[in-house]
Every structure is written in C-alpha cells, then in structure tokens.
C-alpha positions as CSV (number, residue, x, y, z in Angstrom):
1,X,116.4,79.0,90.0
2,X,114.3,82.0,90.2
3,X,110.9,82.3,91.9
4,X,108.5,85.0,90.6
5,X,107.2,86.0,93.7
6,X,105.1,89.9,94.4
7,X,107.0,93.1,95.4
8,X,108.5,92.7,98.6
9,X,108.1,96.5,99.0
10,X,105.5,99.2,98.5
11,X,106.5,102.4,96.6
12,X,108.1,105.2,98.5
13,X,107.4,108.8,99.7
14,X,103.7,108.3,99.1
15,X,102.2,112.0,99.6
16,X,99.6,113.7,98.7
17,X,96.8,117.1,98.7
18,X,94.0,118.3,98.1
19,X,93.9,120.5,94.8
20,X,90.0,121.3,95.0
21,X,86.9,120.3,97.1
22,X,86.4,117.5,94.6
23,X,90.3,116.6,94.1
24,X,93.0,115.2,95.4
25,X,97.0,115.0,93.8
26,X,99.0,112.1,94.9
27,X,102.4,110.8,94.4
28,X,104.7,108.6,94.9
29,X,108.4,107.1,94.3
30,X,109.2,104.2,92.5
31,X,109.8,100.7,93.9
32,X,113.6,99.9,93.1
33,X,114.1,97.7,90.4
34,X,115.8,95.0,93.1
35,X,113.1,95.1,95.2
36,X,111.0,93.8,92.7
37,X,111.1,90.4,92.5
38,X,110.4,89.6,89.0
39,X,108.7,92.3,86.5
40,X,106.9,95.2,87.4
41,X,103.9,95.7,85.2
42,X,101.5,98.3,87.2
43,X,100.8,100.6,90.1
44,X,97.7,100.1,92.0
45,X,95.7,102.8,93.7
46,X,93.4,101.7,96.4
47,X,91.3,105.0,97.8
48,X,88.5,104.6,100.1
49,X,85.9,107.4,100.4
50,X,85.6,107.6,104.6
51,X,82.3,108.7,106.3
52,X,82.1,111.2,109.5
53,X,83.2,107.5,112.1
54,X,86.3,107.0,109.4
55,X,84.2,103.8,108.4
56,X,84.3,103.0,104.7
57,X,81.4,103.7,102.5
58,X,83.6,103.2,99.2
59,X,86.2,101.7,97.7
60,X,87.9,102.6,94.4
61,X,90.7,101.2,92.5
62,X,93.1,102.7,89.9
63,X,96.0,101.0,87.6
64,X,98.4,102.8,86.5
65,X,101.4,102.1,84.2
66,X,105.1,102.1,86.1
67,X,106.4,104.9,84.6
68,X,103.3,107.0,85.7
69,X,104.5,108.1,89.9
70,X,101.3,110.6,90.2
71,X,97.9,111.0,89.4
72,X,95.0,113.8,90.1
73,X,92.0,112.0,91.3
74,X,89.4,114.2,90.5
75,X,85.1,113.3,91.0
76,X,85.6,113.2,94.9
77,X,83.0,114.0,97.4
78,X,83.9,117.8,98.9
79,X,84.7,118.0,102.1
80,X,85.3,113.8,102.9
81,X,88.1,111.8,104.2
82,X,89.8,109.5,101.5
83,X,92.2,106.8,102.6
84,X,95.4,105.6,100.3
85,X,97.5,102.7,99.2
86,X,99.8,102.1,96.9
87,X,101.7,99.0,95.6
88,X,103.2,97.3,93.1
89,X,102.1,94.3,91.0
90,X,104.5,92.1,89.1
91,X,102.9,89.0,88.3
92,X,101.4,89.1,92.0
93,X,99.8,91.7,94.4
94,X,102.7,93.6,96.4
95,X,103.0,95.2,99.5
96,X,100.5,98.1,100.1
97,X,101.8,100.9,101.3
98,X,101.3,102.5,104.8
99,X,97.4,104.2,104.5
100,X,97.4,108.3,104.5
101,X,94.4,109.8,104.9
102,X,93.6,113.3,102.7
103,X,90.7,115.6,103.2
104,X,88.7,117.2,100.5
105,X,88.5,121.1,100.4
106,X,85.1,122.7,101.4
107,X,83.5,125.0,98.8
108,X,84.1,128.7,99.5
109,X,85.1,130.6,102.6
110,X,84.1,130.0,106.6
C-alpha cells in the first residue's frame, strides 16, 4: 500500500538575476514525476529580504502552479540581498532547495 508522503526532492537548477534595481527573474526545473511521492499540486517560493549582516528583516512566500518553472519578482528593495528556496508540495511540505542569494541592481551609474 501506498503512503502519501512530501517530495523527497527539491526542484532542480534553481538560478536566478537581477532584471532591475527592484527585480529579480528566477527559475527553476521540475521535480521528476517519480520523485514525487504522491501528487504534486504547487511550487513554493520562499525569498527573504537580507539586511547589510545577511540577517533577515523579511520573509515572503509565493505559490505557484506546477507547470509555472519561473517567475519575475518585481517590488524589491534596490540594491538588497534576497535569499531563495524552492520546493515542492504534494499533499505535504517538500524539500527546500539549497538557498542562493541575488542582489538587487543599484539605480544608475557609479
């Protein structure tokens, strides 16, 4: 018998940029249907705005359908550290994925 039980795995490739001081593109691959364990429903997206120590000041969370593997985060704080994860959620909280941090751009030219 069959246990529903959370993604054993996190999705793949996760990347990212900035796109403008106040955005950032992300990406990712999608977690193999046999790696699922049970039905994947959505993506999660965990970012963290990060202050000058890398402390968090705060958190933000995203779900997105599965057959959505990008997303432009836009409304950022220029100039700032944001921390990623990703994972997958059948009917339980998978694995998050190994954190990347991004930078915002800064406006205009040094």
């Amino acid at each position: 018998f069959i246990v529903s039980t959370a993604p054993q795995v996190y999705p793949w490739n996760v990347t990212g940029q900035n796109t403008t001081s106040r955005s950032i593109y992300l990406q990712w691959s999608a977690i193999p249907p046999e790696l699922v364990a049970g039905v994947l429903r959505e993506y999660r997206v965990v970012y963290v705005e990060l202050n000058d120590l890398n402390d968090p000041v705060k958190t933000h969370t995203l779900r997105l359908p599965i057959d959505q593997l990008s997303v432009n985060l836009t409304n950022l704080e220029k100039y700032t550290n944001y921390s990623f994860q990703i994972q997958g959620i059948s009917k339980f909280f998978g694995v998050n994925s190994p954190p990347i941090v991004i930078i915002t751009d800064q406006d205009g030219k040094m």
